[in-house]
One Martini backbone bead per residue (centre of mass of N, CA, C, O) as a GRO file, in nm:
protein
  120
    1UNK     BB    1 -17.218  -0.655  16.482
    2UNK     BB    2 -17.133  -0.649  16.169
    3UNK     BB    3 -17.085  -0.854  15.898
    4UNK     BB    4 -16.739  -0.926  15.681
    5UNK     BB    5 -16.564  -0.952  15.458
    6UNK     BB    6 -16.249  -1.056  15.573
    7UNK     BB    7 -16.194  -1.145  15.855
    8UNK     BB    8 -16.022  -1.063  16.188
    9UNK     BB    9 -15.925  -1.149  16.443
   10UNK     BB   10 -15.896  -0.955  16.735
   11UNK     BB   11 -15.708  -0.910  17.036
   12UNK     BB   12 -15.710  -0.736  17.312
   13UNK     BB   13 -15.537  -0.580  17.522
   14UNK     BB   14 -15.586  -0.519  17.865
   15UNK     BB   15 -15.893  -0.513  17.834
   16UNK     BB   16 -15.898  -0.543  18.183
   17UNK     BB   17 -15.797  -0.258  18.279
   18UNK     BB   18 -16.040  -0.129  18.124
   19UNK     BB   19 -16.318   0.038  18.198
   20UNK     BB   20 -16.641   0.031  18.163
   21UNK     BB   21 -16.849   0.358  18.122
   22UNK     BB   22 -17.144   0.467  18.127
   23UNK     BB   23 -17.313   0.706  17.945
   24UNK     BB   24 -17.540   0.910  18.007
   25UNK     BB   25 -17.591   1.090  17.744
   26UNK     BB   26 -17.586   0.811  17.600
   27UNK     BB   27 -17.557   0.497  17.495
   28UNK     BB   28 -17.266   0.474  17.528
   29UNK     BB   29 -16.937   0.431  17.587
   30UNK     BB   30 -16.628   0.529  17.796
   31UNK     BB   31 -16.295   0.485  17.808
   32UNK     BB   32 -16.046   0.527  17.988
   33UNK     BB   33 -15.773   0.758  17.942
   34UNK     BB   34 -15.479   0.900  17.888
   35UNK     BB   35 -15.431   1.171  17.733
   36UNK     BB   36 -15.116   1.126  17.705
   37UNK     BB   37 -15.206   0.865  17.482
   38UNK     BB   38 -15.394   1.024  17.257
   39UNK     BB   39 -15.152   1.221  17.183
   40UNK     BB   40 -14.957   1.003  17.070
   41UNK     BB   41 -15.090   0.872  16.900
   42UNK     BB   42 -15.136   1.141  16.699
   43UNK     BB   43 -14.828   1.158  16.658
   44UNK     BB   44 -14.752   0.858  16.562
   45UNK     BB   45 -15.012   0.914  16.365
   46UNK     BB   46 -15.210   0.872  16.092
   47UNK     BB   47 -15.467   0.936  16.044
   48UNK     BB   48 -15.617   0.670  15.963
   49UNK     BB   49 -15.447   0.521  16.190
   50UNK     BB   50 -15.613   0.676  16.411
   51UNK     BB   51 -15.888   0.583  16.336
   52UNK     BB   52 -15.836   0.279  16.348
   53UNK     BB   53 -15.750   0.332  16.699
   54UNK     BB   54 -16.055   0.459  16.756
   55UNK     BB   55 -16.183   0.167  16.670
   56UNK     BB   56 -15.990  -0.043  16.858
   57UNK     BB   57 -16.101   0.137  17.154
   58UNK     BB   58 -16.366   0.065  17.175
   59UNK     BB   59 -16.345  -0.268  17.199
   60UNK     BB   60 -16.205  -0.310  17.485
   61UNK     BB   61 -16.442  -0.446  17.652
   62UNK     BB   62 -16.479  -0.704  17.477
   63UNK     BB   63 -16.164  -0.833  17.354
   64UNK     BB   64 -16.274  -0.798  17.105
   65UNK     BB   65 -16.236  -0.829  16.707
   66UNK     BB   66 -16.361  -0.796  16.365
   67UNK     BB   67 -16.171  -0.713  16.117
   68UNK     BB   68 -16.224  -0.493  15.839
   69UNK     BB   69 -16.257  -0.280  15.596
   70UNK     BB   70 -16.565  -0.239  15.591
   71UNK     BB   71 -16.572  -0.149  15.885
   72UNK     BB   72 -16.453   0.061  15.908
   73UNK     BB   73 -16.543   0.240  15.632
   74UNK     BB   74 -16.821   0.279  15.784
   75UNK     BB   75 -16.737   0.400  16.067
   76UNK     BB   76 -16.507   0.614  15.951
   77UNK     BB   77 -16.425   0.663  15.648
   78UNK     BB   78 -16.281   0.488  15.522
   79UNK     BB   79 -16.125   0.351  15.255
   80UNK     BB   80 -16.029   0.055  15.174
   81UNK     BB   81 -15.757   0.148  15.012
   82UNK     BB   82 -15.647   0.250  15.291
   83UNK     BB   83 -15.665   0.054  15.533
   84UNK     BB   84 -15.390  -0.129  15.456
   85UNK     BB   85 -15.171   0.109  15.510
   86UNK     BB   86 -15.292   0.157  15.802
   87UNK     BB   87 -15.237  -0.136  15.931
   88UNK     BB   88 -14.915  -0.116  15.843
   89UNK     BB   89 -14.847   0.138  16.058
   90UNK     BB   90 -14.953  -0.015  16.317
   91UNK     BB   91 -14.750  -0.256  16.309
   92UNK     BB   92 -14.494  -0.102  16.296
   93UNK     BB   93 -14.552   0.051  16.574
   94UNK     BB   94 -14.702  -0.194  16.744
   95UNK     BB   95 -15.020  -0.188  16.772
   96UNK     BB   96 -14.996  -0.437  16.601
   97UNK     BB   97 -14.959  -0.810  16.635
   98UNK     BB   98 -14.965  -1.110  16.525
   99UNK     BB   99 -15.009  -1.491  16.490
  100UNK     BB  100 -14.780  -1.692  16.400
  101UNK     BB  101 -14.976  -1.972  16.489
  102UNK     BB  102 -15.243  -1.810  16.379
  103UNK     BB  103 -15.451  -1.759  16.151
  104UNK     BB  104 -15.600  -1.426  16.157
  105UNK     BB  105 -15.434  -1.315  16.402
  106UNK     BB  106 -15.448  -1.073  16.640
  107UNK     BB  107 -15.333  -0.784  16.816
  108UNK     BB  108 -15.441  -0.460  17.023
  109UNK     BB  109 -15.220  -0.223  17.119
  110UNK     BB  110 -15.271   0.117  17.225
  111UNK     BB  111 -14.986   0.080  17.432
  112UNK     BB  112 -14.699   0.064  17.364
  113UNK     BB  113 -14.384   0.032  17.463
  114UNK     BB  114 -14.265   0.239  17.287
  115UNK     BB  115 -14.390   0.444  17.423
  116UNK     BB  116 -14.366   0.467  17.692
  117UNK     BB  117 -14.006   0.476  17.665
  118UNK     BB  118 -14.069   0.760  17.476
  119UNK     BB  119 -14.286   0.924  17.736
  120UNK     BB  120 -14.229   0.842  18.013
   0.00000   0.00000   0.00000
């Protein structure tokens, strides 16, 4: 991962809960997930939010992230000016939550308790 101006450590939740494994197709890893998870995120966020919802759910192996808006932009295609937009849109959702207790830290949650609630 390429260091960015800007960065903020990111830890996943749960992502010990999920298996990665290897890709025979490509270099990549894949991550298994309901689809009706997949499917939610998509109705409840708006593209740029589910961009950026579909770029730290790939870090979950690895179970943090350093995230950038300039590392979003190189990956997602999202300009770093749409990216602060669309991470408060993830915060208000729930799938982002900050760590009031440590500065620059945040936590991200891919399936809020509120989707949960709202949808199983």
């Amino acid at each position: 991962m390429a260091n960015y101006a800007n960065q903020k450590r990111m830890d996943i939740l749960n992502a010990d809960l999920v298996e990665h494994k290897k890709d025979t197709e490509s270099d990549g890893y894949y991550y298994p997930m309901e689809y009706k998870y997949i499917d939610i995120a998509a109705k409840e966020l708006n593209g740029n939010a589910f961009k950026i919802w579909l770029y730290l759910l790939r870090w979950r192996n690895k179970g943090y992230v350093f995230l950038s808006p300039a590392a979003i932009e190189n990956a997602m295609g999202i300009k770093k000016s749409s990216v602060s937009d669309s991470i408060k849109e993830l915060k208000l959702k729930g799938v982002i939550t900050e760590d009031v207790d440590k500065e620059n830290k945040m936590y991200f949650n891919a399936v809020p308790d509120i989707w949960r609630e709202k949808y199983d």
